[in-house]
C-alpha positions as CSV (number, residue, x, y, z in Angstrom):
1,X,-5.5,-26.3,5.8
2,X,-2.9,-28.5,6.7
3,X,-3.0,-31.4,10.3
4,X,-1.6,-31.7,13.6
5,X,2.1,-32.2,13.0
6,X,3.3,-34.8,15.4
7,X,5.5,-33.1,18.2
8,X,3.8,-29.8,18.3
9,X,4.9,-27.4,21.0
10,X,1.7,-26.9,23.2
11,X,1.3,-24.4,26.3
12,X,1.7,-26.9,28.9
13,X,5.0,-28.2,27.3
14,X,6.0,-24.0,27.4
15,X,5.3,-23.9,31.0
16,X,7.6,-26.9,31.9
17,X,10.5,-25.8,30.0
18,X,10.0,-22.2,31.6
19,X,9.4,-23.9,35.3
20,X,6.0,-21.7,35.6
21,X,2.4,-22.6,35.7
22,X,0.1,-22.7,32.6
23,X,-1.6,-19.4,33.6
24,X,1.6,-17.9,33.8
25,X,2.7,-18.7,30.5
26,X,-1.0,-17.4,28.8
27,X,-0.7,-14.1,31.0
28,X,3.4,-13.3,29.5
29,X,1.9,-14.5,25.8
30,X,-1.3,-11.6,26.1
31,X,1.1,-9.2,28.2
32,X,-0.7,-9.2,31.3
33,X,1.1,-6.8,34.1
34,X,1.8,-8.6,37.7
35,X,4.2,-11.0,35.7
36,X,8.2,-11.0,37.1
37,X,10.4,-9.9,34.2
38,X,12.8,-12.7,35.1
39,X,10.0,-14.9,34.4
40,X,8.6,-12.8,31.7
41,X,12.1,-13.2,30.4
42,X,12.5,-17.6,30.6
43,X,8.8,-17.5,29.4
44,X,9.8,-15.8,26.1
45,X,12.6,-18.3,25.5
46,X,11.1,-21.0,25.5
47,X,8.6,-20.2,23.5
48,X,11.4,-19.4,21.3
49,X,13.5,-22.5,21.9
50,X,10.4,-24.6,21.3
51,X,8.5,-22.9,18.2
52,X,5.7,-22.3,20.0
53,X,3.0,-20.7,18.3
54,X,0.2,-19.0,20.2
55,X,-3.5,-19.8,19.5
56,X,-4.4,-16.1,18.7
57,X,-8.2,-17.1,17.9
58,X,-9.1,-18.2,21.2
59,X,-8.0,-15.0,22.7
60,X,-9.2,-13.0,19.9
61,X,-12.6,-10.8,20.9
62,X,-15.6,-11.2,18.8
63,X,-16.0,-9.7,15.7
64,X,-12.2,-8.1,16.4
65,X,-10.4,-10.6,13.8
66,X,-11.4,-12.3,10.7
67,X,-8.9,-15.7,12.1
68,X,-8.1,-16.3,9.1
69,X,-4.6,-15.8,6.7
70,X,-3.8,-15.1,2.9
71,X,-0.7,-16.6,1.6
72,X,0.1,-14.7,-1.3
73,X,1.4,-15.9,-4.2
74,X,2.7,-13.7,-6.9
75,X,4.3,-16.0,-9.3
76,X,3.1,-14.6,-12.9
77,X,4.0,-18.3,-14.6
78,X,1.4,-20.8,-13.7
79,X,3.9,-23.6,-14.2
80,X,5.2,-22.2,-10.8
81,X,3.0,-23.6,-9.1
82,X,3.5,-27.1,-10.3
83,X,7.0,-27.1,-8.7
84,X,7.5,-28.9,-4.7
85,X,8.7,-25.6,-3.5
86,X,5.3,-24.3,-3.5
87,X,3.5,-27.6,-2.0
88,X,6.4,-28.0,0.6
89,X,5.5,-24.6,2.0
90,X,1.5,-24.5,1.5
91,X,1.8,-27.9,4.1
92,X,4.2,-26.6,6.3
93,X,2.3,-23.4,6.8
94,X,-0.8,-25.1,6.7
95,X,0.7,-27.7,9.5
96,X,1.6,-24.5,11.6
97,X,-1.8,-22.6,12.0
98,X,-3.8,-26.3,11.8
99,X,-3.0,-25.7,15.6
100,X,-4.1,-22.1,15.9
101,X,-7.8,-22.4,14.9
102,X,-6.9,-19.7,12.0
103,X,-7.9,-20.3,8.3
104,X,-5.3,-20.2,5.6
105,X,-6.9,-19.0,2.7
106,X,-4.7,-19.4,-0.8
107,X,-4.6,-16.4,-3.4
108,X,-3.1,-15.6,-6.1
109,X,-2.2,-12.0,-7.6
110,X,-0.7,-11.6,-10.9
111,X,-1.2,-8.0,-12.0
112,X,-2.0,-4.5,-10.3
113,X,-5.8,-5.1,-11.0
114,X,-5.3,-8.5,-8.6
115,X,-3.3,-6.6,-6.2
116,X,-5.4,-3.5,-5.6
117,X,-8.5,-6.0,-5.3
118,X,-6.3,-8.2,-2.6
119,X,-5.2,-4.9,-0.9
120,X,-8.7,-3.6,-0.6
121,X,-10.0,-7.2,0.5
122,X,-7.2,-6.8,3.6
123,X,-8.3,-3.3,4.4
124,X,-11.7,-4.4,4.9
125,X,-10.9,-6.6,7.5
126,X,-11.2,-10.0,5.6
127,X,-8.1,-11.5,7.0
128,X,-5.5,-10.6,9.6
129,X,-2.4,-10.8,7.8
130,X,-0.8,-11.7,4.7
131,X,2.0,-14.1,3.6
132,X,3.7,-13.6,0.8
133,X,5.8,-15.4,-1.7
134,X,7.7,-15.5,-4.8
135,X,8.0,-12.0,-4.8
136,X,10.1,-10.4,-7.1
137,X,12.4,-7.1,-7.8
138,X,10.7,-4.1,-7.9
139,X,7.2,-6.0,-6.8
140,X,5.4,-3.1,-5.2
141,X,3.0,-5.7,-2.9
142,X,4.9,-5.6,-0.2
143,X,5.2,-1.9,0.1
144,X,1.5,-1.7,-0.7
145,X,0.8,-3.7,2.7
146,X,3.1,-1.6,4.6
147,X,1.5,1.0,3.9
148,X,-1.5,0.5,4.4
149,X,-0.4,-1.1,8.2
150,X,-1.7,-4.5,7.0
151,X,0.7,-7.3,8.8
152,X,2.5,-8.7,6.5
153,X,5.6,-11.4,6.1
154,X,7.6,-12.5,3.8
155,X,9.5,-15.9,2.4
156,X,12.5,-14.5,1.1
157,X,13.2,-11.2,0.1
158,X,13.2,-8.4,-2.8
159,X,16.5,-7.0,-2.1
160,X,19.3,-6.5,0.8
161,X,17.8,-3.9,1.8
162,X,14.4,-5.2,2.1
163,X,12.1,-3.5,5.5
164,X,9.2,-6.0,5.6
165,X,9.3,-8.6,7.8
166,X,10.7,-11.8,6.2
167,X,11.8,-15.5,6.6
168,X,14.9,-16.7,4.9
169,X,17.4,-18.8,4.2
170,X,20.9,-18.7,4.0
171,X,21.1,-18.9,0.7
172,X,24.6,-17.7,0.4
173,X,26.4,-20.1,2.9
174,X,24.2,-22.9,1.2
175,X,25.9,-22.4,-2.5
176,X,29.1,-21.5,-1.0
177,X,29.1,-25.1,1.0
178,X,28.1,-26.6,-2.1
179,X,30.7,-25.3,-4.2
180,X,33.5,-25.8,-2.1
181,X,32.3,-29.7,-2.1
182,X,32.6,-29.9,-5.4
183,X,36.1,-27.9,-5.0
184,X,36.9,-30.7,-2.5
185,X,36.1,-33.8,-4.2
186,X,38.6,-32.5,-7.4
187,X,36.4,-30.5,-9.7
188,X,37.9,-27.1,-10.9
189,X,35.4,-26.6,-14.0
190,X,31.9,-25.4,-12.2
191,X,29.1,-24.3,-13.5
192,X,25.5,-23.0,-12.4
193,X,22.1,-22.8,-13.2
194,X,20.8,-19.7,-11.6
195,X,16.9,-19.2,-10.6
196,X,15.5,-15.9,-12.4
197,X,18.0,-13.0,-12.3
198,X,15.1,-10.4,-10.5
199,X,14.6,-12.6,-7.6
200,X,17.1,-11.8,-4.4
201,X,16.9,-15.9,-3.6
202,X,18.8,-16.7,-7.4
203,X,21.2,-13.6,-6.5
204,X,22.7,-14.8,-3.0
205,X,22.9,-18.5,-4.8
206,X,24.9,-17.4,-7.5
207,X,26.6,-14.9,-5.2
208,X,27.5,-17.8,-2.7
209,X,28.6,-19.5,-6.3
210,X,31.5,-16.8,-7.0
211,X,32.4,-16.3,-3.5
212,X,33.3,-20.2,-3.0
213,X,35.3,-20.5,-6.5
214,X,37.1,-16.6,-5.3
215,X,38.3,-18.4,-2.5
216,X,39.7,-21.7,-4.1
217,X,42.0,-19.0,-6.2
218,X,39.5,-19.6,-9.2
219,X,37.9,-17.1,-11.2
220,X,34.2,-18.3,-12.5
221,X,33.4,-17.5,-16.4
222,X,30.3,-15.4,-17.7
223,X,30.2,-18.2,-20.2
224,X,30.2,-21.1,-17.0
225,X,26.5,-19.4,-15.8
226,X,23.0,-20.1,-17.8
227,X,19.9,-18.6,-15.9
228,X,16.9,-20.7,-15.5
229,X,14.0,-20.6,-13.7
230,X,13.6,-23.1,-10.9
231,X,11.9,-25.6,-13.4
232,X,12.9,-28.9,-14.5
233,X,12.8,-28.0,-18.5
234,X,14.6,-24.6,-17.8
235,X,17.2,-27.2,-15.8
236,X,17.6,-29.3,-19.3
237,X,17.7,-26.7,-21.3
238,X,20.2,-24.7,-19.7
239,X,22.6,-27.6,-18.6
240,X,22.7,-28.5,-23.1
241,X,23.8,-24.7,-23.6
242,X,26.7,-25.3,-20.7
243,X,27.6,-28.4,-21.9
244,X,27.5,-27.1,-25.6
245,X,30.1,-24.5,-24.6
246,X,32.1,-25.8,-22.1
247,X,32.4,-29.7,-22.7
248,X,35.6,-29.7,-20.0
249,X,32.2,-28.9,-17.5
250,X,33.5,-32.0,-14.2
251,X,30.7,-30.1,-11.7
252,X,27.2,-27.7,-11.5
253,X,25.2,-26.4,-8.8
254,X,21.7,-25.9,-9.7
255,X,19.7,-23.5,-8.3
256,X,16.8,-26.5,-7.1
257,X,16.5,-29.4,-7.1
258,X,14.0,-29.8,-9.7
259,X,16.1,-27.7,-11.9
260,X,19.5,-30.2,-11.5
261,X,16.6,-32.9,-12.0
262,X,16.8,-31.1,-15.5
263,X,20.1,-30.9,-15.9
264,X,20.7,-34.6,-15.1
265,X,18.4,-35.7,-17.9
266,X,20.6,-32.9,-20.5
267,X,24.0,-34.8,-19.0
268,X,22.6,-38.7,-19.8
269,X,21.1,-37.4,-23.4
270,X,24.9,-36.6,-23.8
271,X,26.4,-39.5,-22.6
272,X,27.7,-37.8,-19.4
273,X,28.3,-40.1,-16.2
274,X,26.8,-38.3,-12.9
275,X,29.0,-38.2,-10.6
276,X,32.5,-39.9,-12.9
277,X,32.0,-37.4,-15.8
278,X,30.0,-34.6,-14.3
279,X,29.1,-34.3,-10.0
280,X,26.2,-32.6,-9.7
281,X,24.4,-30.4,-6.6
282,X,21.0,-29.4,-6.1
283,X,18.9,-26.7,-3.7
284,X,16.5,-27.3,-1.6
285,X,16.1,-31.2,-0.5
286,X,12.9,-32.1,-2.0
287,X,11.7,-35.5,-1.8
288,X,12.5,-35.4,-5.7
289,X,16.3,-35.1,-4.7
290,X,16.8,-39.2,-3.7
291,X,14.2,-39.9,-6.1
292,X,16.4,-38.8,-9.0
293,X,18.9,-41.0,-11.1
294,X,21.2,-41.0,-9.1
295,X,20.3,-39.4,-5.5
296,X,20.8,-35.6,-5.4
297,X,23.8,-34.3,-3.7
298,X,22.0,-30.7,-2.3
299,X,21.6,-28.0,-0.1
300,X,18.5,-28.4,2.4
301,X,16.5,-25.6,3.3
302,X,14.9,-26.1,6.8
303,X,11.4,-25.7,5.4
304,X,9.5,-26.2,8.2
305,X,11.3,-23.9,10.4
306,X,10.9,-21.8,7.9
307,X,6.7,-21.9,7.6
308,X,6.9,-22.2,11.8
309,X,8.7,-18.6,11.8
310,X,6.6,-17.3,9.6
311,X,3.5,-17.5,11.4
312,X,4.9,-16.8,14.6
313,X,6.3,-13.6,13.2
314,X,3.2,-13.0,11.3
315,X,1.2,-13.6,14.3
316,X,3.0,-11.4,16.8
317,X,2.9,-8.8,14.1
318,X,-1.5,-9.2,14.2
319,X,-1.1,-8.8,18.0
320,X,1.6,-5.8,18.3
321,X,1.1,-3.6,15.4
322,X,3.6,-1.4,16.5
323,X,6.5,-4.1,16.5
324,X,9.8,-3.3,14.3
325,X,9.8,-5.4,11.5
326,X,12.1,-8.4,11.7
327,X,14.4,-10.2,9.6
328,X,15.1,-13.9,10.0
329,X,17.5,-15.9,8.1
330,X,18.0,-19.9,8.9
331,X,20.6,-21.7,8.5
332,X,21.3,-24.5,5.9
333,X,22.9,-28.2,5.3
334,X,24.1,-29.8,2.7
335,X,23.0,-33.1,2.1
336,X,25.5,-35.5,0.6
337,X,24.3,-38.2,-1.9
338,X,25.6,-40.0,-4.8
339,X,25.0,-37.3,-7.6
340,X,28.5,-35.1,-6.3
């Protein structure tokens, strides 16, 4: 799945930014001995500054690896998948192993029956690795693929104190940056529409949300905060309830952008000007966000950074078992436009 992204890192342009030959870099990537650790050393980062992503097929023996990838989904609401989060990651994933030779094959698991099948489908040798998404609280997937030594990443992550390998963003700073614009440009009544209370990702946003009004001197209302569900009706829905009990209600961070695409349809059925009356932020920095009525103020996650460091994590994990899990976490930006 997925093309040749324009710009991909390739071995040769890893050798020039480490000053070594091509076989050099291909003996420090299968971690051939007779290799300088100084070298070993400016090999490694630029592979890291560059996002270079080994092909692990070609060096795989035959019959040793399946080459192929699941991504995992585990969203139990089939209107889940209808949302650009999902298709903005299946392509950059897809984008990243297009140069690898390694198959990304889609599945979805929805109950313990599906998950025992998928588990006993990796065990068998069917694919090399899993990645998984839209896991929630208390999800016992992951642990189920630890356990059973199958390398595994994350997007995103159950808890704090999650052990499996992940990719995430910051989604604390993100909210926090986008609440203290609103703070900036004069608003003092904020509201939010969280994503679904058991997922981490909807935790850190609506912690980043307290921990930007705490610092203005302002103390956020229980009354100020409707969950939803990263969808564009729960966005509506959700945004009429906030503006039902607080009408003073001058700014909202939603928790996506498909969700303040919601909310901006509840604010014009009520006669509410976006930005005048109400400014309004969004997460994420879909395509949706300039398409909306107006252009989406937002937080952008770095989504193809984030589908880059998954498979490289993911695929160093297939090639060193024994490596400690690792946690990344990616910065974000927020995106300025004419909704806030």
């Amino acid at each position: 799945m997925g093309r040749r992204r324009p710009g991909t890192p390739t071995l040769e342009e890893v050798a020039a930014r480490a000053g070594v030959g091509r076989g050099t870099v291909s003996r420090v990537i299968n971690n051939a001995a007779g290799v300088k650790e100084s070298t070993r050393r400016a090999v490694q980062q630029a592979i890291a500054e560059l996002g270079y992503v080994p092909n692990l097929a070609a060096r795989s023996l035959a019959g040793s690896r399946a080459d192929a990838v699941a991504l995992v989904m585990t969203e139990p609401d089939w209107r889940q998948f209808a949302e650009p989060f999902f298709s903005e990651i299946v392509s950059s994933l897809g984008d990243v192993l297009a140069d690898t030779g390694i198959q990304l094959l889609l599945t979805l698991v929805r109950s313990g029956a599906e998950r025992r099948r998928l588990l006993e489908y990796a065990r068998g040798g069917r694919v090399d690795g899993v990645l998984l998404m839209s896991v929630h609280a208390g999800d016992p997937l992951p642990d189920m693929l630890a356990e059973a030594r199958v390398p595994t990443v994350l997007l995103g992550r159950r808890s704090g104190d999650e052990y499996v390998s992940y990719v995430d963003a910051d989604n604390v700073g993100g909210a926090r940056s986008a609440v203290s614009h609103l703070l900036e440009r004069g608003r003092t009544a904020i509201a939010t529409i969280t994503g679904p209370s058991d997922m981490y990702v909807a935790q850190c946003r609506l912690r980043g949300y307290h921990e930007a009004l705490e610092t203005a001197g302002l103390r956020g209302k229980p009354s100020w905060i409707a969950e939803g569900d990263f969808t564009q009706e729960s966005g509506r829905l959700a945004m009429e309830r906030l503006i039902e009990r607080h009408p003073e209600i001058d700014g909202v961070l939603a928790a996506s952008d498909t969700t303040a695409a919601g909310a901006l349809q509840a604010l014009r059925a009520a006669g509410r000007r976006v930005p005048e009356d109400v400014a309004v932020v969004g997460f994420d920095d879909f395509p949706l966000a300039q398409q909306t009525v107006p252009p989406l103020t937002t937080v952008r996650q770095p989504l193809e950074e984030i589908g880059r460091a998954m498979v490289r994590l993911l695929l160093e994990e297939i090639e060193e078992p024994s490596l400690a899990w690792r946690h990344v976490i990616l910065r974000t930006e927020l995106v300025v436009r004419e909704s806030a």
